[in-house]
C-alpha positions in Angstrom: 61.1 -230.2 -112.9 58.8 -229.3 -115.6 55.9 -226.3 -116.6 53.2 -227.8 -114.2 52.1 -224.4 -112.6 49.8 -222.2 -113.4 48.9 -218.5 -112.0 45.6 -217.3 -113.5 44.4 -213.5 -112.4 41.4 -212.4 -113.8 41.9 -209.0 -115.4 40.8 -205.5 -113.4 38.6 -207.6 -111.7 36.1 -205.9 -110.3 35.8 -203.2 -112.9 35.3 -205.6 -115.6 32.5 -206.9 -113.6 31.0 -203.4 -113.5 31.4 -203.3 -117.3 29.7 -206.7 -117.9 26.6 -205.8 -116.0 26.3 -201.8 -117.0 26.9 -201.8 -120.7 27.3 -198.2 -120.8 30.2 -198.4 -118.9 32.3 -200.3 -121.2 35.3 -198.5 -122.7 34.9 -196.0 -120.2 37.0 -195.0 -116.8 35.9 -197.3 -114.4 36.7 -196.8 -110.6 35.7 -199.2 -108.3 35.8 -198.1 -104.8 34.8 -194.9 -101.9 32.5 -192.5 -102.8 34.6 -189.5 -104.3 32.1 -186.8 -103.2 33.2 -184.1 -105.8 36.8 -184.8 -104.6 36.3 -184.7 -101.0 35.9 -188.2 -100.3 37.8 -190.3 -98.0 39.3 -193.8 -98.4 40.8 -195.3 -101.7 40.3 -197.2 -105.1 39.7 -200.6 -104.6 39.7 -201.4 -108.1 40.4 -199.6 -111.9 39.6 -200.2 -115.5 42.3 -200.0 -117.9 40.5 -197.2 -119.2 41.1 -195.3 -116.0 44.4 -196.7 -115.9 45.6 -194.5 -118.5 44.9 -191.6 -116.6 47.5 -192.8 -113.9 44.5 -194.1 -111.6 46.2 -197.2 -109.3 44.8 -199.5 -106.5 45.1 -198.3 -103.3 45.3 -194.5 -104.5 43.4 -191.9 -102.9 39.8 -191.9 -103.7 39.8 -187.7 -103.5 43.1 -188.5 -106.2 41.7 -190.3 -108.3 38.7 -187.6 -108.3 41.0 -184.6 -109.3 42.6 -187.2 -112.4 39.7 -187.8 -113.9 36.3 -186.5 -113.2 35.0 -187.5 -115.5 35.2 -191.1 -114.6 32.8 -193.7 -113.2 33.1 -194.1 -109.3 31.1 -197.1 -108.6 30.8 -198.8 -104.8 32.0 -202.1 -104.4 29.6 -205.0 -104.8 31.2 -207.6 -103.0 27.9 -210.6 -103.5 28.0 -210.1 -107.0 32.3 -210.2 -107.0 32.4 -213.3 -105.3 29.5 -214.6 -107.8 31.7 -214.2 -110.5 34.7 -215.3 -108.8 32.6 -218.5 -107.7 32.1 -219.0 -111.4 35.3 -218.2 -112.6 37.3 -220.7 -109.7 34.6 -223.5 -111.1 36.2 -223.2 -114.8 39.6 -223.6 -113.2 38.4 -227.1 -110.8 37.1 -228.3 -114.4 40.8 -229.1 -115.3 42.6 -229.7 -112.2 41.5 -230.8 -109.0 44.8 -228.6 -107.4 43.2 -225.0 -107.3 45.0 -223.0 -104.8 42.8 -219.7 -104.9 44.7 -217.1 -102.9 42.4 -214.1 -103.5 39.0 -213.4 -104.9 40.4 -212.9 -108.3 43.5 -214.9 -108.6 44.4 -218.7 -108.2 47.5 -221.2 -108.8 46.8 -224.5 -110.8 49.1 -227.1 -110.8 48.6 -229.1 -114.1 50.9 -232.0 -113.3 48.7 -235.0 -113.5 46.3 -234.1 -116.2 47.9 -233.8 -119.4 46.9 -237.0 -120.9 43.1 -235.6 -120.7 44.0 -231.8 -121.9 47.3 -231.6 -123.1 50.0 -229.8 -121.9 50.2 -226.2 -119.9 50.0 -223.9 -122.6 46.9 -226.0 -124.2 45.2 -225.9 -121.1 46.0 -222.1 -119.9 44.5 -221.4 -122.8 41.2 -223.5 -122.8 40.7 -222.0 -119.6 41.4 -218.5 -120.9 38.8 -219.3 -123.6 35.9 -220.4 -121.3 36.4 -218.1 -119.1 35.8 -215.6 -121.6 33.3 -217.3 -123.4 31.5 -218.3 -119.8 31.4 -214.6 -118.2 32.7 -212.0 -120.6 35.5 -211.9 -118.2 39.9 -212.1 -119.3 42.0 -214.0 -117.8 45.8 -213.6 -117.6 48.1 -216.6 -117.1 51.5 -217.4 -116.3 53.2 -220.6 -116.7 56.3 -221.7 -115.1 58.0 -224.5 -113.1 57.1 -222.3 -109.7 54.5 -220.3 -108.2 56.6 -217.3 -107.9 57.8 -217.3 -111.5 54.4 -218.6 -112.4 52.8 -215.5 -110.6 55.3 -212.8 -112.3 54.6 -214.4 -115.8 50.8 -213.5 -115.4 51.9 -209.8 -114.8 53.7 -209.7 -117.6 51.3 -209.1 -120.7 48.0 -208.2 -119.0 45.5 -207.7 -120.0 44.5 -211.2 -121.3 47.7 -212.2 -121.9 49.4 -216.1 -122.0 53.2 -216.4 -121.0 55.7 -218.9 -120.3 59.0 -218.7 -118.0 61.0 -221.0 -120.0 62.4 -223.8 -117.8 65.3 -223.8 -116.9 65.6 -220.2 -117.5 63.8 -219.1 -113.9 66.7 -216.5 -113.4 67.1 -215.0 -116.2 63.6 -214.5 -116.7 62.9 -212.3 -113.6 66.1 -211.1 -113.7 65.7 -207.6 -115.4 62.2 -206.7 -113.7 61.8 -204.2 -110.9 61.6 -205.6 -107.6 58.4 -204.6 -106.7 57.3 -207.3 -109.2 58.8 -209.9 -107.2 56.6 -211.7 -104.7 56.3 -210.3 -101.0 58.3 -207.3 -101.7 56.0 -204.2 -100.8 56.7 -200.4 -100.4 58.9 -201.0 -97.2 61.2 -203.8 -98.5 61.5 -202.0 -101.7 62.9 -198.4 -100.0 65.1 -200.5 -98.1 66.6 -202.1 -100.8 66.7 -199.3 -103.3 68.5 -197.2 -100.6 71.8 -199.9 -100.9 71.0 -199.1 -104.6 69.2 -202.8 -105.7 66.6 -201.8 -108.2 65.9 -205.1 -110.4 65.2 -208.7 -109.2 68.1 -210.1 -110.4 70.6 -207.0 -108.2 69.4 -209.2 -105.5 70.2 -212.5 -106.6 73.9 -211.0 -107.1 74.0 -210.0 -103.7 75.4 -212.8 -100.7 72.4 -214.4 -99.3 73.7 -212.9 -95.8 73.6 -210.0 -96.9 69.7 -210.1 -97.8 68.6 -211.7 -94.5 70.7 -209.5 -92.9 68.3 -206.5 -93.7 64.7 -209.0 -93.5 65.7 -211.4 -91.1 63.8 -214.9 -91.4 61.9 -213.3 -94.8 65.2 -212.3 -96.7 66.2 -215.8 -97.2 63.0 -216.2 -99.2 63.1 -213.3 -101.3 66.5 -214.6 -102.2 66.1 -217.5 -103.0 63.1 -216.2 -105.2 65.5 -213.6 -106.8 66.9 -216.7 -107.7 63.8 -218.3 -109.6 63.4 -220.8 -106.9 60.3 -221.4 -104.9 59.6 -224.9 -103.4 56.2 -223.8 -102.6 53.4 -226.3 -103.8 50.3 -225.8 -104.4 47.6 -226.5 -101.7 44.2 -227.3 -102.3 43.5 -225.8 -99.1 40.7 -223.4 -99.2 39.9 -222.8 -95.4 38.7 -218.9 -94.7 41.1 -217.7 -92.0 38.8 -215.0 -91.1 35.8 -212.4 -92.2 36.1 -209.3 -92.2 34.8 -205.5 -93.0 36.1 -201.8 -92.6 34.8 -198.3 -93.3 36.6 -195.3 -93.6 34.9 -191.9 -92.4 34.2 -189.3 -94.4 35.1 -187.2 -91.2 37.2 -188.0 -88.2 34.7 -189.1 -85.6 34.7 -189.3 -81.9 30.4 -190.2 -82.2 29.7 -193.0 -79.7 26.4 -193.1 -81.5 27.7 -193.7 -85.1 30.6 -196.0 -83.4 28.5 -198.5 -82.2 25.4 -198.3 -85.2 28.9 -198.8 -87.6 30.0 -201.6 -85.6 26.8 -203.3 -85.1 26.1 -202.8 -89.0 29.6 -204.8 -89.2 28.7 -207.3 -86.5 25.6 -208.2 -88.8 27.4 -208.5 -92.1 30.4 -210.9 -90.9 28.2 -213.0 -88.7 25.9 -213.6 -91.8 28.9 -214.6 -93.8 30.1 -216.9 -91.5 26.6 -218.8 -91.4 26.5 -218.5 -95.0 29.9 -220.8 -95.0 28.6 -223.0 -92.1 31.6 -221.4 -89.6 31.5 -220.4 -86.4 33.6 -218.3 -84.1 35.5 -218.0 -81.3 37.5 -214.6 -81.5 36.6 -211.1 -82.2 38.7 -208.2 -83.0 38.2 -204.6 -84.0 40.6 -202.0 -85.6 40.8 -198.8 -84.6 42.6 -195.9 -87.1 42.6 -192.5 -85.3 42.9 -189.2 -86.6 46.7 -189.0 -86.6 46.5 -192.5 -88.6 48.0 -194.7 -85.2 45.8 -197.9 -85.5 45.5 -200.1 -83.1 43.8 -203.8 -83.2 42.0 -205.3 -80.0 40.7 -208.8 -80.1 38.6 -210.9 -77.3 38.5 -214.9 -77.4 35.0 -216.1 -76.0 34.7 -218.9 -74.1 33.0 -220.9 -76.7 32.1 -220.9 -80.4 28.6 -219.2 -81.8 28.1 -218.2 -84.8 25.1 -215.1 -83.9 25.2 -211.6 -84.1 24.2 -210.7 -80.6 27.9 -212.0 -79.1 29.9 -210.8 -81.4 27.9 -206.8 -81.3 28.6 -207.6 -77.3 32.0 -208.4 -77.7 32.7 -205.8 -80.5 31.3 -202.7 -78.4 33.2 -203.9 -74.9 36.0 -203.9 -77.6 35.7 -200.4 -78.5 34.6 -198.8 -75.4 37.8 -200.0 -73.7 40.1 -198.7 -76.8 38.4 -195.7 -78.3 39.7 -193.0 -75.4 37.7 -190.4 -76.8 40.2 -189.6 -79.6 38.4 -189.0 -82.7 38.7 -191.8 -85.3 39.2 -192.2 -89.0 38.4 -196.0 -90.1 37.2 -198.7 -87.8 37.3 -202.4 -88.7 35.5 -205.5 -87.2 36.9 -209.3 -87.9 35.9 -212.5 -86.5 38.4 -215.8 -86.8 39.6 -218.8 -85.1 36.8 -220.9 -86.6 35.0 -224.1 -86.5 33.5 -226.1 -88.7 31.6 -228.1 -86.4 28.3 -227.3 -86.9 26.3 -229.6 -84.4 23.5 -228.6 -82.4 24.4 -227.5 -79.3 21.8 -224.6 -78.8 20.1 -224.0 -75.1 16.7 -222.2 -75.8 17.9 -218.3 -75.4 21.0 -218.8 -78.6 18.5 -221.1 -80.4 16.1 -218.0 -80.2 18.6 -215.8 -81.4 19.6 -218.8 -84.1 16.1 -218.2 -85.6 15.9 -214.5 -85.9 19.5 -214.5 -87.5 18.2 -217.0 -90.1 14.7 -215.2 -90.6 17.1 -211.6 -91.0 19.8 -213.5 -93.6 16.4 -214.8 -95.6 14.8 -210.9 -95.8 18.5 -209.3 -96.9 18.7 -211.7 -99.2 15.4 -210.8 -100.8 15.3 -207.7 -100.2 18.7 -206.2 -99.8 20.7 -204.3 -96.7 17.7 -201.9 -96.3 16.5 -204.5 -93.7 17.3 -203.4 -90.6 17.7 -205.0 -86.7 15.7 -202.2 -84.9 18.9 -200.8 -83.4 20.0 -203.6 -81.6 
């Protein structure tokens, strides 16, 4: 066993972004995310400076609360092309020092180190010649952890962000996570934390003290893991593995809508985004799902598997408005979400003349919003 793993996470991701392209938003309150409409906007921040951070402004807050904390702050719209541009950019600088780059969200990635020291030196020298052309490459910081696991590895980075560099000591897994809440440990959310701080188990290291029966007594199959990652143990390895599982998008209204008109133009306008994406990464699908969150916040998810794969727009609208016809039951609706999964990569040409018809008008429409942005329209079909 030995520090082979790191966990870079590139600071208030999205924010920083903002900051790098629009000047005069650095050192301000940035809030990446809804549209706060004076206060009265619906769905949640996505993303916050550390400027807006010390105004209490989280992830996943209210949108309308993070409006009535600061005001005065910049709400900006998510950009998601030019996020994963930088991300694209960022995971590059990581593959020029390992070839095992296990990137588990757009702004974060485990790098195991293990076979490369004779080239860059040990985990420490080369956390931190990533750190340095990261920033030196895209204005972007980058906090690291080092460790002999992922799940220590991932707690280190958390530990002195922003642009911060720290090592769980080997050998010392335990005691190193012991002390921390255990919200900081990994796959612990809201619901397993209630649960456990309702038998009074606050830190990471209250559960390690506690029988292992005990803990899979209350999470089943999952409370093994967390225990044995109370524990500083985590046999996970890293995987190269990049494979998208699925695309997807979601809007939140800005009032609770039972519009079979706005419905399907939403749904359609999602149909064309993820079916674009998926050409864009040479993918194509098989099954399509919708969500459905309704006014008293019940959500449901519907999916359809087609008989065979496609990759156009026109099946999956189809498939997405059977989808919701059958489900919506005339109950007014607050966010409504479109995915398509269970992909191929098999990209041979299997056309007959009407798909190869709508193959070509998919490709002319990806060309023009390319150039010339989402104003580009498909004439409400």
């Amino acid at each position: 066993m030995s520090l082979d793993i790191l966990h870079a996470d590139i600071d208030s991701f999205f924010a920083s972004v903002e900051q790098i392209e629009h000047p005069s938003y650095r050192n301000q309150p940035v809030i990446v995310g809804a549209d706060p409409m004076n206060g009265n906007g619906r769905g949640v921040v996505s993303t916050a400076s550390y400027e807006a951070r010390k105004f209490g402004i989280r992830s996943a807050m209210p949108i309308s609360k993070a409006f009535s904390i600061c005001p005065n702050g910049i709400f900006v719209k998510p950009d998601m092309s030019l996020y994963s541009h930088y991300s694209e950019r960022v995971m590059n600088i990581f593959k020029k020092y390992s070839p095992s780059v296990e990137q588990i969200s757009i702004d974060e990635a485990f790098i195991d180190v293990s076979g490369v020291s004779k080239l860059f030196g040990d985990a420490v020298s080369i956390a931190q010649k990533i750190r340095d052309d990261v920033k030196k490459e895209t204005s972007l910081t980058v906090s690291v952890g080092i460790a002999s696991n992922k799940a220590c590895a991932k707690i280190a980075s958390d530990i002195n962000k922003p642009d911060g560099l720290t090592v769980c000591p080997l050998g010392m897994e335990r005691d190193f996570i012991s002390d921390l809440d255990i919200t900081r440990l990994w796959g612990v959310g809201k619901k397993y934390a209630d649960k456990l701080r309702n038998i009074g188990i606050n830190t990471i290291g209250e559960i390690a003290n506690r029988r292992c029966e005990e803990i899979v007594s209350m999470f089943g199959s999952n409370g093994f893991r967390i225990w044995m990652l109370s524990n500083g143990i985590d046999g996970d390895s890293v995987s190269e593995s990049d494979e998208i599982k699925s695309i997807s998008k979601e809007y939140t209204f800005q009032e609770d809508t039972d519009s079979a008109e706005l419905l399907t133009s939403t749904i359609r306008s999602m149909a064309d985004y993820v079916t674009r994406d998926a050409r864009r990464h040479l993918l194509r699908y098989k099954t399509v799902s919708i969500k459905l969150r309704f006014s008293d916040f019940t959500t449901i998810t519907r999916s359809e598997t087609l008989s065979e794969y496609s990759d156009d727009y026109i099946t999956a609208k189809k498939s997405a408005e059977k989808l919701l016809r059958a489900n919506a039951s005339f109950r007014k609706i607050r966010l409504i979400g479109l995915s398509i999964s269970n992909f191929s990569d098999d990209v041979q040409n299997t056309l007959f003349e009407d798909t190869e018809k709508r193959f070509k008008t998919d490709l002319l429409i990806d060309k023009l919003k390319l150039k010339y942005g989402e104003k580009i329209g498909r004439c409400g079909v």
